[in-house]
C-alpha positions as CSV (number, residue, x, y, z in Angstrom):
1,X,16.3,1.2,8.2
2,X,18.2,2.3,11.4
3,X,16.7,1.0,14.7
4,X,13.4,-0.8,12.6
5,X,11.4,-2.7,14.9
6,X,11.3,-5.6,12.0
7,X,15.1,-5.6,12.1
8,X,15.4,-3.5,9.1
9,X,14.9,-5.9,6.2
10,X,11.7,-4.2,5.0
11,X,12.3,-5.9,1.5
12,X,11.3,-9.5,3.3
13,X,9.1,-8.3,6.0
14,X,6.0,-10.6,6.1
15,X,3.1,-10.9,7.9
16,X,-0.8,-12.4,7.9
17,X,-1.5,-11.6,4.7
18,X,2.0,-11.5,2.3
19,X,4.4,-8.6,2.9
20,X,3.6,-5.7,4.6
21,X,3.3,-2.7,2.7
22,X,2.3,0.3,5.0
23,X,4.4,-0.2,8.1
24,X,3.1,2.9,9.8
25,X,-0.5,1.4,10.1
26,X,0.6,-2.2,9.1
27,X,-1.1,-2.7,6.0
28,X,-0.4,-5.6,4.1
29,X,-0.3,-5.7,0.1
30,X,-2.9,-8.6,0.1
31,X,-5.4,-6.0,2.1
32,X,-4.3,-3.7,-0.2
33,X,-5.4,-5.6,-3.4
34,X,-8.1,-7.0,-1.9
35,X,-9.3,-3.3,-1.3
36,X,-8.4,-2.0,-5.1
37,X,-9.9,-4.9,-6.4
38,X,-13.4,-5.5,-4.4
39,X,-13.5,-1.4,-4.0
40,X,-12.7,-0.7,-7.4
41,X,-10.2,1.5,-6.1
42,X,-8.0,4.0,-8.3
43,X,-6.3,6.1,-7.2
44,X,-3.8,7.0,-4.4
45,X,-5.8,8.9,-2.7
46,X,-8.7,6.2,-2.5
47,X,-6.6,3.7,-0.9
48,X,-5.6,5.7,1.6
49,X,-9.4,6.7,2.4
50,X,-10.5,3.0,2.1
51,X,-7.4,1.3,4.0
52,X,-5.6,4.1,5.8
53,X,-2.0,2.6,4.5
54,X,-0.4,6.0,3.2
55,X,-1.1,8.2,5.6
56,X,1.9,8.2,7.9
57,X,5.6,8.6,6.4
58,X,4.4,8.2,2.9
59,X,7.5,5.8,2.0
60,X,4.9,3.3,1.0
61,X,3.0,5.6,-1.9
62,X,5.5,4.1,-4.6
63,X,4.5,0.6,-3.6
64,X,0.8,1.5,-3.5
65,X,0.9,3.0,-6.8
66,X,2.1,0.0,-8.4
67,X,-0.5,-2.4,-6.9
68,X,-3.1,0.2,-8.7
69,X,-1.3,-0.5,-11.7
70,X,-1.5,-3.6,-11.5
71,X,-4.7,-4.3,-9.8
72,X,-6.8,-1.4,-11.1
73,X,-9.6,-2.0,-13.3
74,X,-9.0,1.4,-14.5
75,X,-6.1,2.8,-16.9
76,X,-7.0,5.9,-15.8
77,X,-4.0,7.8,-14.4
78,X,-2.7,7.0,-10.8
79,X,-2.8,10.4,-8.9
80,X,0.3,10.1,-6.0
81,X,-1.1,13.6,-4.3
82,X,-1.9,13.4,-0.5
């Protein structure tokens, strides 16, 4: 990513808390399971009422999604609308 403030290697990017996930609000993915999990969280639009992560540039939905996958306690169909 051109003229990142992290120097532009997102895919390593770390911070408090494992690898940050929403760089727009600075969310990282253990704040973000810790939410799904404690919240019981599941669905897109959930997280991004309980956590804010996914409300700025939206590049991060992908990644959110897949921590509902995998952190869900719910097989219920992620929903990826804003």
């Amino acid at each position: 990513m051109l003229n990142c403030p992290r120097g532009g290697d997102c895919g390593s990017c770390m911070a408090l808390g494992g690898p940050v996930v929403c760089h727009c609000l600075g969310v990282t993915e253990e704040q973000l399971v810790s939410a799904v999990v404690s919240s019981e969280l599941r669905t897109l639009m959930e997280v991004r009422r309980q956590t804010g992560a996914g409300t700025g540039c939206n590049a991060c939905h992908r990644r959110i999604n897949l921590l509902l996958e995998s952190y869900s306690s719910s097989s219920a169909e992620i929903c990826s609308a804003r």
